[in-house]
N, C-alpha and C positions, 0 to 999 in steps of 0.2 A: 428488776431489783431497784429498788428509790435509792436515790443518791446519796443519804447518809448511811447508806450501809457500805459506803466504800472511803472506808477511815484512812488507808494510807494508796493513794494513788501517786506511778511512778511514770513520769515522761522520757521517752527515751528516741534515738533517730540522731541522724549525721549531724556531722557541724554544721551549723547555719541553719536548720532548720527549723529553729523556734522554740527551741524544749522550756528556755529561761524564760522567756515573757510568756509564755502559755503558764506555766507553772506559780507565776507571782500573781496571776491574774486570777487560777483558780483559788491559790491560797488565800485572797481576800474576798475573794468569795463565798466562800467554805469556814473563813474562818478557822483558817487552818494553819499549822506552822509550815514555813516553806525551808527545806531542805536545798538546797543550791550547790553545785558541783564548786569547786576554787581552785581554776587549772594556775591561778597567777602564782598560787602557794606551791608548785611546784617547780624547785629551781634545778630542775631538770630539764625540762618542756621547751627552751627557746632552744638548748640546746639539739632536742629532739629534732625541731622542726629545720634545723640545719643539716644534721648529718643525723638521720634516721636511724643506719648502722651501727653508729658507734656508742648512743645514750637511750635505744629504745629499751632497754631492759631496767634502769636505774628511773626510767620515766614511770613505766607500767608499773613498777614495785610500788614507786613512793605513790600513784593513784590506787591502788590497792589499800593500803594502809588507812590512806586519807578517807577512803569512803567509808570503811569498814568504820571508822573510830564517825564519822559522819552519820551512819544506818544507825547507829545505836539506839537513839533518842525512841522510835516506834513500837525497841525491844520494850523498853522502859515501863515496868509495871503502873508508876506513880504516872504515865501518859495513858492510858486504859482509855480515858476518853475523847483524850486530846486527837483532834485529825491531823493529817501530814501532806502534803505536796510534795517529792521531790522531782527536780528536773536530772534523773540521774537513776540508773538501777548498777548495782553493782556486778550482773553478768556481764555489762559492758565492756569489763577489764578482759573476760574471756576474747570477746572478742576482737578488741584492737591488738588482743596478744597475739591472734592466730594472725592477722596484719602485718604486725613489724617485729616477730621475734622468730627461731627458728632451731628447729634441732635440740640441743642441751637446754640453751635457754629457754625455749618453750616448755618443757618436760619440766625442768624447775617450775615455773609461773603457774603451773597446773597446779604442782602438788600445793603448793604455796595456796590457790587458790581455794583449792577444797580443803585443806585445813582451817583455815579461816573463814568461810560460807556460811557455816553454821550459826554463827556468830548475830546475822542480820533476820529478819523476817522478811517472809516474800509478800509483795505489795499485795491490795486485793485488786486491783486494775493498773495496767498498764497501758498508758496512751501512745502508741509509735507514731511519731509523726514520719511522711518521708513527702519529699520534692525533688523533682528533676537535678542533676551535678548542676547544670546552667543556672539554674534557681539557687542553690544554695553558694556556688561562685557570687554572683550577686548580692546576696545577702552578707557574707562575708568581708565583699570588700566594701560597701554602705557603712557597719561598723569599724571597719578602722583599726584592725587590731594586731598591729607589728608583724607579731611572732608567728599569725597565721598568711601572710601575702604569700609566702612561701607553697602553700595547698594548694596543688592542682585537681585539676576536673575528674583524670585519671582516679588519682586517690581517694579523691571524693564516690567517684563510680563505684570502687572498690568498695567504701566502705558502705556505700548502701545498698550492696549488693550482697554485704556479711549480712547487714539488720534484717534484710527480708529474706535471708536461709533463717537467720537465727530463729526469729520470728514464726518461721514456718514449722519450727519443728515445735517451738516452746510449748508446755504445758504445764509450766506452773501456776499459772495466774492468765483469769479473762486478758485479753487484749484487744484494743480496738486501734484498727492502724486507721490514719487519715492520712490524706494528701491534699499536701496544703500549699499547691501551687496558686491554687484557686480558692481557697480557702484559709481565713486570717482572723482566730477565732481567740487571739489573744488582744487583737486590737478594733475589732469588729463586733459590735456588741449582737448582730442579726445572726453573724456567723458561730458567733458564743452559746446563743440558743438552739442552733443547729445541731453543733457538737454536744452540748447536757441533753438535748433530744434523745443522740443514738444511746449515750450513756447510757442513759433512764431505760433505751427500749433494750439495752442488751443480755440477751439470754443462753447462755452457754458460753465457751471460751472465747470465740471468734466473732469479729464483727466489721468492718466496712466502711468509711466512711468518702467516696468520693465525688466532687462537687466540681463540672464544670465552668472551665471560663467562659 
């Protein structure tokens, strides 16, 4: 498949692994509009990242909301030819939910979620990125950003251990996972042509991309 036939591609993979600067790189590339996650607009989230227990449900709701009202623009008839980047797909709320909620509250954030689904269009590629917990610990604390010092390795395992079930099972949209321990294809102009490479070459849902150190 040539690459302009993939008008809305969506990045997705653990914290720290790169989805934003991948994603701003394609969109000027592409010439595309970039769709960007805004965890700051959630004034829930520093509190999450303190007491997990007591504010993950008021966290996950108000990123539900936020992305949904975010996905729209792709719906957008008056966009038909317009391309899109985002560093963000919206099953992602599924899965931080199966993470840090449980029981009633889970049950709610379902129903909640598949009422509201409808709503977004599914990307035509999905790029997963994923990297070692010690790689993305790393990368994490390089950036500097408060609210998350608090993330451990643990939880980070965890959650990259949701994206590659989730991943395994999904079949909505091609995806091409990368790992990009050893791979830095938002700041690597060698590594950038690497990645639009498997793009280019990718035929059926599933595809591969990994690159020793």
């Amino acid at each position: 498949m040539e690459l302009e036939s993939y008008r809305y591609i969506a990045i997705e993979g653990p914290i720290g692994v790169g989805k934003t600067s991948l994603a701003a790189r394609l969109a000027t590339l592409f010439a595309a509009q970039a769709i960007f996650e805004q965890p700051e607009a959630n004034p829930f989230l520093e509190d999450f990242y303190r007491d997990a227990g007591r504010h993950a449900f008021q966290t996950q709701a108000f990123f539900l909301l936020q992305r949904i009202a975010q996905l729209q623009a792709p719906l957008d008839p008056a966009a038909a030819t317009q391309r899109f980047v985002a560093d963000f797909m919206l099953e992602k709320n599924i899965l931080f939910s199966e993470l840090t909620l449980a029981g009633a509250e889970l049950q709610l954030y379902h129903a909640l979620h598949a009422q509201l689904r409808p709503q977004v269009r599914l990307p035509d590629l999905v790029i997963h990125l994923q990297a070692p917990p010690e790689t993305l610990l790393e990368r994490i604390a390089r950036r500097g950003i408060g609210m998350e010092e608090t993330i451990s390795s643990d939880y980070l395992r965890r959650l990259s251990d949701g994206y590659s079930s989730f991943f395994y099972h999904y079949e909505e949209a091609p995806v091409l996972t990368v790992n990009t321990e050893h791979l830095d294809p938002a700041h690597n102009d060698a590594d950038l042509q690497v990645l639009l490479q498997h793009i280019e070459a990718m035929r059926g849902k599933r595809a591969f991309l990994n690159q020793g150190g």
